[in-house]
C-alpha positions in Angstrom: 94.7 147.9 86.3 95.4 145.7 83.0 98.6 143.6 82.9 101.7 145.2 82.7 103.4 143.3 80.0 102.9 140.6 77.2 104.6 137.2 77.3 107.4 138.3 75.5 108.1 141.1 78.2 106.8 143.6 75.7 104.8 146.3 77.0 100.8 145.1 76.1 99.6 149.3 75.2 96.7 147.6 73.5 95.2 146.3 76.8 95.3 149.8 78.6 92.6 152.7 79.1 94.1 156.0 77.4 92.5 159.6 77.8 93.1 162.7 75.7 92.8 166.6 76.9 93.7 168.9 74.6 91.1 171.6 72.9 92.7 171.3 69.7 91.0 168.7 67.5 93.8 168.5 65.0 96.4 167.5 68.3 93.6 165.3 69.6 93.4 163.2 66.2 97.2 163.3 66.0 97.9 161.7 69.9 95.4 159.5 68.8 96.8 158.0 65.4 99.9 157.7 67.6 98.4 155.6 70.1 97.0 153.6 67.9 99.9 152.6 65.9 101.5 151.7 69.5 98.7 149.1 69.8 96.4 151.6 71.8 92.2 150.4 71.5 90.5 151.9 74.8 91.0 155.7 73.5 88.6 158.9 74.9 89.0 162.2 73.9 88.6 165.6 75.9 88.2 168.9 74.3 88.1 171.1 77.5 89.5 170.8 81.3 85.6 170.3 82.8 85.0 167.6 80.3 87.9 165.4 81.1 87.3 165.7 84.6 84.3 164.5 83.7 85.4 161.3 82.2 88.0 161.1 84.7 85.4 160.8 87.1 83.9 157.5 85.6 86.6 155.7 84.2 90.0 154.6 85.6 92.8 155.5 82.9 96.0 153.9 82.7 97.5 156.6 80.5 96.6 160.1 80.3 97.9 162.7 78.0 96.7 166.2 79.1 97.8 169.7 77.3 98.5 172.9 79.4 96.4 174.8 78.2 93.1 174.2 77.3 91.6 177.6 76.3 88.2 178.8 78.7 87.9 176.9 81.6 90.3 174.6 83.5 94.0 174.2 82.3 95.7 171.3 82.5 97.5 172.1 86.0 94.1 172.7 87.6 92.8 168.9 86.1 95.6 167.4 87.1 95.5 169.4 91.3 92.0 168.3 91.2 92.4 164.3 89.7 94.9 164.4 92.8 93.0 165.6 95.0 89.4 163.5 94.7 91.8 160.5 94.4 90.7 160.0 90.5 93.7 159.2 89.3 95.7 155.7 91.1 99.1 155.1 91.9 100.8 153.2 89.2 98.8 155.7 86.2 100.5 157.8 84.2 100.0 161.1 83.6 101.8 163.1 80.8 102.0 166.8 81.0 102.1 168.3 77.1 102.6 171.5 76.3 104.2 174.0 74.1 104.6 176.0 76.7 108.5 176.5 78.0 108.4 179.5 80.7 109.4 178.7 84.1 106.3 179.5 85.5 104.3 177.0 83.2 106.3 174.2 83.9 106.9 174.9 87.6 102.8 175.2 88.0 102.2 172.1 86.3 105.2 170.1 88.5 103.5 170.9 91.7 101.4 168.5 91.1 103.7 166.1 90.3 103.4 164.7 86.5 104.9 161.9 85.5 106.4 163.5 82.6 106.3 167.3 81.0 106.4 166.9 77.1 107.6 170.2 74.7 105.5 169.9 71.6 105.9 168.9 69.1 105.7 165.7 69.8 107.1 163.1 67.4 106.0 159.5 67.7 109.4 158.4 68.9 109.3 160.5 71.8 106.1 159.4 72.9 106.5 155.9 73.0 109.9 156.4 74.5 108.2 158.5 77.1 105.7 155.9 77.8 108.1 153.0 78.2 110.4 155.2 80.6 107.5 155.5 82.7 105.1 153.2 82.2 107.9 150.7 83.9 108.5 153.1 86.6 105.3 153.1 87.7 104.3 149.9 87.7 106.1 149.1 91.0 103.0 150.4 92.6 100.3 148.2 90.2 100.4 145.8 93.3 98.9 148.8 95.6 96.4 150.2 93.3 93.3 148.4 94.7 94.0 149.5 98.5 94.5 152.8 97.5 91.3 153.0 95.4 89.5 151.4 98.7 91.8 153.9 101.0 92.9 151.1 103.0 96.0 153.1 102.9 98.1 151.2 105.7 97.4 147.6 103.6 99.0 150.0 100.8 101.7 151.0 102.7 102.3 147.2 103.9 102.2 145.9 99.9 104.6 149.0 99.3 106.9 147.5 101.6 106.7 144.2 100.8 107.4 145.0 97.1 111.0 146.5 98.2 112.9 143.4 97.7 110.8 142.2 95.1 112.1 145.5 92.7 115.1 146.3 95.3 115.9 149.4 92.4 113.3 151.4 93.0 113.2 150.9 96.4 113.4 154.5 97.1 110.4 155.3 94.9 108.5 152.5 96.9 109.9 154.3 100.3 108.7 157.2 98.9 105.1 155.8 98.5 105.3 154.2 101.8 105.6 157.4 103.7 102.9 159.3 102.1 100.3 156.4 102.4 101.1 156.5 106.3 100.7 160.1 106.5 97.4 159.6 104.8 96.7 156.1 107.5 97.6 158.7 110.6 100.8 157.2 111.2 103.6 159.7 111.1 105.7 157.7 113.5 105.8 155.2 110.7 106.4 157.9 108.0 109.0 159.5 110.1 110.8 156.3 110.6 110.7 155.8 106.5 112.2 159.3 105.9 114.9 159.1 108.3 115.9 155.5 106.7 116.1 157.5 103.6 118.1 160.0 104.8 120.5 157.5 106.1 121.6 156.8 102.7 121.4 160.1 100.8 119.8 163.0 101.1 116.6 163.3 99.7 115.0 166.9 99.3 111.4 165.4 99.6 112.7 163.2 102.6 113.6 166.0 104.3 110.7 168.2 103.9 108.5 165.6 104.8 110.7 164.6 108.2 110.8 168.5 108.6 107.1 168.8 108.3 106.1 165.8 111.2 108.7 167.8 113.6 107.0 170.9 112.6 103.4 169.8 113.6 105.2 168.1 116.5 106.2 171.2 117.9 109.7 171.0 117.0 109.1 174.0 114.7 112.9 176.0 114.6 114.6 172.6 114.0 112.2 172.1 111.1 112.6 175.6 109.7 116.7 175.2 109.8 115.9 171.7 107.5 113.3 173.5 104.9 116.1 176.4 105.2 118.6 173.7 103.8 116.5 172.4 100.9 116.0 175.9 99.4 119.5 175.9 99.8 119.8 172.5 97.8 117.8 173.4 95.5 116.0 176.9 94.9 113.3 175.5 92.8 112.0 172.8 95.4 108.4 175.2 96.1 107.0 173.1 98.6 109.9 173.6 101.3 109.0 177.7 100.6 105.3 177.0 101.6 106.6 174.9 104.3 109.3 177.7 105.7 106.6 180.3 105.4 104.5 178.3 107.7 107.5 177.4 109.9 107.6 181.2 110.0 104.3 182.4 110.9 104.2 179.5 113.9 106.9 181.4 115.3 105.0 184.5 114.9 107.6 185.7 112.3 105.2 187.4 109.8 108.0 189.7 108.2 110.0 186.9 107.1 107.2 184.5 106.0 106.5 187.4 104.1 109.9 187.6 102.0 109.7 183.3 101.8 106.0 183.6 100.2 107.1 186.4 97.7 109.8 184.7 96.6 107.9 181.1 96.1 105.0 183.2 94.6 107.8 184.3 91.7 109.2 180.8 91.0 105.8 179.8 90.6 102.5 181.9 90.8 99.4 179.9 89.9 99.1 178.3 93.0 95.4 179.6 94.5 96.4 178.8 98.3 100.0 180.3 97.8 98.5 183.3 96.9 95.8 183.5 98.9 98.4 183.3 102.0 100.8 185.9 100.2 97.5 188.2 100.3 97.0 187.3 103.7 100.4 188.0 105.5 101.1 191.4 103.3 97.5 192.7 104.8 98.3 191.7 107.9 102.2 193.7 107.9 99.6 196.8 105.6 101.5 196.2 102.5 98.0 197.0 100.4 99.7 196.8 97.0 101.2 193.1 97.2 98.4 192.4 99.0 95.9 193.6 96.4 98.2 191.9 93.0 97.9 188.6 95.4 94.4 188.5 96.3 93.9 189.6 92.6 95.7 186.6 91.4 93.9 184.5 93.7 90.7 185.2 92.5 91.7 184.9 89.1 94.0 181.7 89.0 90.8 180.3 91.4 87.5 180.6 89.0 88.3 177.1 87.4 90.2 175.8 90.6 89.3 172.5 92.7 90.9 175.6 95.5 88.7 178.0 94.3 88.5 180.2 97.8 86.6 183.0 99.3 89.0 184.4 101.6 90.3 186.0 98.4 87.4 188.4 98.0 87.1 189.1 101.4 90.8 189.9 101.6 90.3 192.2 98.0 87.2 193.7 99.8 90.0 194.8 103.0 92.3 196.0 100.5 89.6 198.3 98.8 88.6 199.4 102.0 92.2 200.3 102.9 91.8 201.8 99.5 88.6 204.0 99.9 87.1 202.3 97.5 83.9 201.1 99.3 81.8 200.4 96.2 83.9 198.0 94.5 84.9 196.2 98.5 80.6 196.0 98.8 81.0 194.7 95.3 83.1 191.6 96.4 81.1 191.0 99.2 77.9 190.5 97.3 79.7 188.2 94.6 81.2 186.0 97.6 78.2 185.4 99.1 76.7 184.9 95.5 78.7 182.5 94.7 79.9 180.3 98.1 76.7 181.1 100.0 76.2 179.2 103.3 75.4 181.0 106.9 79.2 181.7 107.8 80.1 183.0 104.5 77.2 185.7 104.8 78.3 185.9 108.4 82.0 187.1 107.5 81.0 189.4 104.6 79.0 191.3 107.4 82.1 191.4 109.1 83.8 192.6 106.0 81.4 195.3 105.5 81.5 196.7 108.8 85.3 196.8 108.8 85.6 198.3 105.6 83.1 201.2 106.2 85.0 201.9 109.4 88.3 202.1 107.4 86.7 204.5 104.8 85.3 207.0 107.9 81.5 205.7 107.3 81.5 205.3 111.2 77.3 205.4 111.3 77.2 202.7 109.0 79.9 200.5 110.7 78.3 200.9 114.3 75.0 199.4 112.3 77.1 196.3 111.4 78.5 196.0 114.2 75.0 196.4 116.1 73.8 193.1 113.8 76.8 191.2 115.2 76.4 192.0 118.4 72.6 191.0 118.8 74.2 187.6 116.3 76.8 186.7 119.8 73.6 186.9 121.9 71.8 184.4 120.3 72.7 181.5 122.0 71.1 179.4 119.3 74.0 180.2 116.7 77.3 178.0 116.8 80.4 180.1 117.6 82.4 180.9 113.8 86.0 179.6 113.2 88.8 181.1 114.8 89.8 184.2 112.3 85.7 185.2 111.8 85.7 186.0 115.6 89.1 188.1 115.5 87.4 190.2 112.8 84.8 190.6 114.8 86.0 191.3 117.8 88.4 193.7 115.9 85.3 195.7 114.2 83.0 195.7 118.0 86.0 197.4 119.9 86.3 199.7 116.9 82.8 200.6 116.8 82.6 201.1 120.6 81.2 197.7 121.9 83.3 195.9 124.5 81.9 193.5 126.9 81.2 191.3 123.3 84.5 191.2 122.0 86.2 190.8 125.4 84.3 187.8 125.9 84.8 186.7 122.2 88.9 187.3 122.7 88.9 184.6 125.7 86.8 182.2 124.4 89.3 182.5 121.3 91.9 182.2 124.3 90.1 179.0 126.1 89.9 177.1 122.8 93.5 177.3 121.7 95.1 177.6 124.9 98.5 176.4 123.7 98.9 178.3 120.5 101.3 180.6 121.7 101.5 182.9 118.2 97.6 183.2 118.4 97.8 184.1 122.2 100.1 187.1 120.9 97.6 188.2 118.2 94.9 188.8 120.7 97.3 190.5 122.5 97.5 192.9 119.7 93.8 193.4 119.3 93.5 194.1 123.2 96.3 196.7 122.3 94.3 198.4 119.7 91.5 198.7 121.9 93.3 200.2 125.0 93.0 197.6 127.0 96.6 196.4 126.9 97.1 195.2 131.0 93.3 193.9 131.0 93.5 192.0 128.0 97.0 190.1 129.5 95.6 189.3 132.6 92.2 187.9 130.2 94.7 185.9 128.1 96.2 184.5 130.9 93.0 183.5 133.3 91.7 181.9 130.3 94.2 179.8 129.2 95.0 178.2 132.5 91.5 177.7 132.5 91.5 175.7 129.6 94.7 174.3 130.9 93.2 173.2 134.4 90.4 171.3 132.7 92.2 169.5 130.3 95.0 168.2 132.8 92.1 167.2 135.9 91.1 164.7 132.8 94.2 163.8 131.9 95.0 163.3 135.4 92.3 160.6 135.8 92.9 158.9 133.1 97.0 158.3 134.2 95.3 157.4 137.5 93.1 154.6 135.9 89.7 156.6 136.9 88.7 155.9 133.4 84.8 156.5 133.8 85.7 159.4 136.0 88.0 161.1 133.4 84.9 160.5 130.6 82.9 162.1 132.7 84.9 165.0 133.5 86.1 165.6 129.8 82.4 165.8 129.1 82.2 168.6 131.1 85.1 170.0 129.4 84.0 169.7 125.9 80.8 171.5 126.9 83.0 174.5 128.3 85.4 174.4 125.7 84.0 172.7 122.3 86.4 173.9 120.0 89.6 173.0 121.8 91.2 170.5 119.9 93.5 168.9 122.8 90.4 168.9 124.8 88.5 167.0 122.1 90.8 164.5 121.0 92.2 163.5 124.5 88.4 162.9 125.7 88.1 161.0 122.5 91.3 159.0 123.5 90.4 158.1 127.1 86.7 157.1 125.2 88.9 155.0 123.0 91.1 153.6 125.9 88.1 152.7 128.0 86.6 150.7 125.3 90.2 149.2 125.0 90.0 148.2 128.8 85.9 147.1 129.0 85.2 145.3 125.2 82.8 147.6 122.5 80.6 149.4 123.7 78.5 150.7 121.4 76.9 153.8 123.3 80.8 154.7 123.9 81.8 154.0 120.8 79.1 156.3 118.9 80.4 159.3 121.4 83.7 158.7 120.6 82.6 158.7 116.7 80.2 162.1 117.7 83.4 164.0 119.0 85.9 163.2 116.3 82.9 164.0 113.6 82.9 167.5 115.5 86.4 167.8 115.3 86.4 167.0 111.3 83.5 169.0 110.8 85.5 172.7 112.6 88.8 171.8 111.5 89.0 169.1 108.8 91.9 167.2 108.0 93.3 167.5 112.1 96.3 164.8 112.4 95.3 162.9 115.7 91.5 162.3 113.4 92.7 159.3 111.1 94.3 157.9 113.7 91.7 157.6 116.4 89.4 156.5 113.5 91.4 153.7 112.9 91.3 152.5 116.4 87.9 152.6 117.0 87.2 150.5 113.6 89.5 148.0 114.8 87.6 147.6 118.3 84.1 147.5 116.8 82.5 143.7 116.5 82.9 142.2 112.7 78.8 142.6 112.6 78.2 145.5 113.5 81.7 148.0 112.3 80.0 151.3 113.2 83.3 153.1 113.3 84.6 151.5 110.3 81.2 152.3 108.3 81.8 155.8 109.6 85.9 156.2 109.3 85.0 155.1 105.4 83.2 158.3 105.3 86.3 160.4 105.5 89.9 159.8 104.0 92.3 159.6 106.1 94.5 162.9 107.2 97.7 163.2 107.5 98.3 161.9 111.2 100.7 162.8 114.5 101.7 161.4 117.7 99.3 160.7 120.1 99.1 164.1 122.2 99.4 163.3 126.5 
C-alpha cells in the first residue's frame, strides 16, 4: 500500500491505485476527470461486474468506486461479496458503493457486505473528495496490517492491530473490531471472545454482541445466544446478520416454525442474499409451506446466476416444490440443468435422489421404485464414499418410501454414529423412522448408535487423560475407521496426534497423519472451527527445514475457530 500522506499532512491521491465499475461510459469518464483533478494517475476502468473482477484479481487497488448496477452480469453487491470473499480487496482499501439507487432493499443488499461508503448520485466533485478524505483516514489505521493479511498470517495481524491501539487510541474500537475478526479467521475465538466482551464493557456494540453471541452459539451455549441476537433486533431492526444468526440459533434448537418467521422477515429487509434465500426455501419445504418455498428457491436461483454463492440446493429445492406441485416435467427440468451446470459425482448423485422423490410425490410409484433400485445397488458398492449428511436423509427418506428397508435403516444409524451429539438431527431421524412405521425400532436404533459412537470416542479420550498416548492413537484409529465422518471423533484423534508430538519432538510420519485427518475433515465439512486451530499447532511443531504442516496449513485460510473440544 502507497504512503498515506504527503509531507505536508496532505492526503498524496496521486500516489494511489484507483479502479472504476460502472457500465456507463459517460459516468466512467466523469469519476475519472474527478480523480484526476484530485491528483489521481494509476486509474482503470470497468464496464461490467466480470470485468472488474477481473482486474481486481491482478492488481491491488487502494480506492475503488463501484456502481450498483452494472446491467447483464454481476452487480455491484455481488463484486463486492465476492472481492470479500477471495480476500481481493485488503484492509485499509476503500471501497465506495455508488448508486442512484435509494430503495431499502438496494442499500441494505449492498451494506451486507460492508462498503465503506454508499454514494446517491449524482455525484458532485465536492462530495467525492469529501467522501474520500472521511475515509481514506479512517481506514488507514489498518495500513500497518495489510501485508499479514494479504499473506493470512492473520494472528501477526491481529498482534499489529493491537499494538496500533495506543498508537491511534480514537479508533481503538475500529482496531478492536479488526482484532476479533482476524482471530476468528487465526482459530482463536477465546481471544476474539475476550476482545468483544472488553467492548461490551464500555458500550454496547451491536456487532460486539452478535459476534460474542455467535462463539456461545457454536459453543453450545445456544438459548443464551439467541436471547443476545434477540436483543440486537431489538436495538436495531435493520442489523440483518443477528436475523441469520437467530434463525440459526432457532433451527439448533430444533425450532423450525420460528426460524421460519426470523428468515421471512430478514428476507423482507433485504432479499438478494443467495444463502438467505436458499435457507428460507429450505425451512418453508421442510414445515410444506410450497408457495414461500417456491418465491424463495425462485429468488435463489435468480439473485445466484452471477453470484460468487451461486448454489445448487436451489434447484434441487425448486425441483421438490414442483414435485409437491405435480409438475414433474419442469422438476426433471431442474435436475438436468443442475447437473449441467455444477456437475461432479454427488451432484448427479442427489438429482437421482431428487428424481425419485419427486416421481413418488406425483403418484409415478414404478418409476420411483426404479430410482430407488439405482440407489440401493449405489449403498452396496463399497467402493463409493458415503454422501454428506442431508443426501443420505433424502435417501433414506425415498428407499422406505419405495419399500426398501434394511438400506435406509442402516443409512439412518450411520447418520446417528457420525453425529452422535447433535441432538436436533437425532430428532429428525426420529421423524423419518416415524414416517416409515418404525417409530419404537428406530428409537431404540438412534440410541444403540449413538452410545456407540459415544463409547469409542470416550475409551480414547480416556487414554489420552491417562497419558497412554500411543495407546489412545491407536484406538482413535480404530475409531475413525468405524466412524469417518464424526467430527469429535476426528478432531480429538487429531488432537492426541498433535499432543503426542507435543510430548515426543516432530515426528514426521505423525505429523503427516495428523495433516491426512484434518485434510479429511476440511474436505466433508470445510470451514470446521477446531481446523485453523490444530493447523496452527502442527506448523508451529514442524522443524524450520522441513514446515510440512505450515506448507500445507498455507493451503487453506484459516476458519473461524472454537475451544478445544475434551
Amino acid at each position: 500500500m502507497t504512503a498515506m500522506v504527503q509531507s505536508d499532512g496532505e492526503i498524496d491521491w496521486g500516489a494511489k491505485r484507483y479502479l472504476i465499475v460502472d457500465d456507463f461510459v459517460g459516468i466512467r469518464q466523469l469519476l475519472r476527470e474527478s480523480l484526476r483533478n484530485l491528483g489521481a494517475k494509476h486509474i482503470d476502468q470497468a464496464a461490467s461486474g466480470g470485468e472488474g473482477m477481473m482486474l481486481l484479481a491482478k492488481t491491488r487497488y487502494d480506492v475503488v468506486l463501484c456502481d450498483y448496477n452494472l446491467g447483464d452480469g454481476k452487480n455491484g453487491q455481488q463484486v463486492l461479496e465476492e472481492a470479500r470473499i477471495r480476500n481481493l480487496i485488503l484492509p485499509s482499501s476503500v471501497w465506495l458503493m455508488v448508486s442512484a439507487e435509494k430503495s431499502v432493499e438496494s442499500v441494505m443488499g449492498a451494506a451486507e457486505h460492508q462498503p465503506d461508503a454508499y454514494i446517491i448520485k449524482p455525484i458532485t466533485e465536492g462530495v467525492l473528495l469529501t467522501r474520500l478524505n472521511r475515509v481514506w483516514i479512517k481506514k488507514q489505521i489498518f495500513s500497518e496490517i495489510d501485508q499479514a493479511y494479504a499473506d493470512k498470517d492473520y494472528l501477526r495481524a491481529a498482534r499489529l492491530c493491537e499494538e496500533q491501539i495506543p498508537v491511534n487510541p480514537l479508533h481503538a474500537i475500529d482496531l478492536l473490531r479488526m482484532k476479533a475478526t482476524l482471530q476468528l479467521k487465526a482459530g482463536d475465538p477465546l481471544g476474539a471472545r475476550k476482545v468483544y466482551e472488553q467492548v461490551l464493557e464500555e458500550r454496547d456494540y451491536n456487532w460486539a454482541r452478535c459476534g460474542l453471541a455467535k462463539i456461545m452459539m457454536h459453543d453450545g451455549d445456544v438459548e443464551e445466544a439467541q436471547k443476545m441476537f434477540q436483543a440486537v433486533i431489538a436495538d436495531n431492526r435493520f442489523y440483518i446478520d443477528a436475523f441469520d444468526q437467530l434463525a440459526q440459533a432457532f433451527q439448533l434448537q430444533g425450532k423450525h416454525e420460528e426460524a421460519f418467521d426470523v428468515l421471512q422477515k430478514a428476507a423482507k429487509l433485504s432479499p438478494n442474499s443467495v444463502p438467505r434465500q436458499r435457507t428460507l426455501g429450505q425451512t418453508a419445504l421442510k414445515l410444506e409451506n410450497i408457495p414461500v418455498a417456491e418465491r424463495a428457491f425462485r429468488k435463489c436461483i435468480d439473485i445466484g446466476e452471477y453470484s460468487v454463492a451461486k448454489t445448487v440446493d436451489a434447484y434441487f429445492g425448486m425441483a421438490r416444490v414442483c414435485g409437491r406441485k405435480n409438475d414433474t416435467k419442469e422438476a426433471i427440468r431442474l435436475l438436468n440443468a443442475a447437473v449441467h451446470q455444477f456437475g461432479g459425482d454427488q451432484v448427479t448423485l442427489r438429482a437421482k435422489i431428487t428424481e425419485g422423490l419427486v416421481y413418488h410425490e406425483t403418484g409415478d410409484f414404478r418409476r420411483a421404485r426404479k430410482s430407488g433400485d439405482e440407489l440401493e445397488s449405489m449403498l452396496a458398492d463399497e467402493s463409493r464414499h458415503r454422501p454428506d449428511t442431508a443426501t443420505c436423509l433424502d435417501m433414506a427418506t425415498l428407499l422406505f418410501a419405495v419399500g426398501v428397508k434394511e438400506a435406509p435403516v442402516g443409512l439412518l444409524c450411520y447418520i446417528a454414529r457420525n453425529n452422535h451429539d447433535n441432538v436436533p438431527l437425532m430428532d429428525e431421524l426420529q421423524k423419518i423412522f416415524d414416517k416409515a412405521r418404525m417409530g419404537d425400532e428406530g428409537t431404540e436404533l438412534i440410541r444403540s448408535s449413538r452410545k456407540e459412537a459415544a463409547d469409542m470416542m470416550n475409551k480414547g479420550v480416556l487414554l489420552w487423560k491417562s497419558e497412554r498416548l500411543q495407546e489412545a492413537i491407536d484406538w482413535m484409529r480404530v475409531a475413525r475407521h468405524a466412524l469417518p465422518h464424526n467430527m469429535r471423533i476426528l478432531f480429538n484423534s487429531a488432537q492426541i496426534l498433535v499432543s503426542r508430538l507435543q510430548q515426543t519432538g516432530y515426528v514426521r510420519e505423525l505429523a503427516d497423519e495428523a495433516i491426512e485427518v484434518l485434510m479429511h475433515v476440511d474436505a466433508i465439512a470445510p470451514g470446521q472451527p477446531r481446523f485453523a486451530q490444530l493447523m496452527e499447532q502442527l506448523a508451529l511443531l514442524a522443524p524450520v527445514s522441513g514446515v510440512v504442516a505450515a506448507a500445507a496449513a498455507s493451503e487453506y485460510e484459516a476458519a473461524n475457530g472454537a475451544v478445544p473440544d475434551r
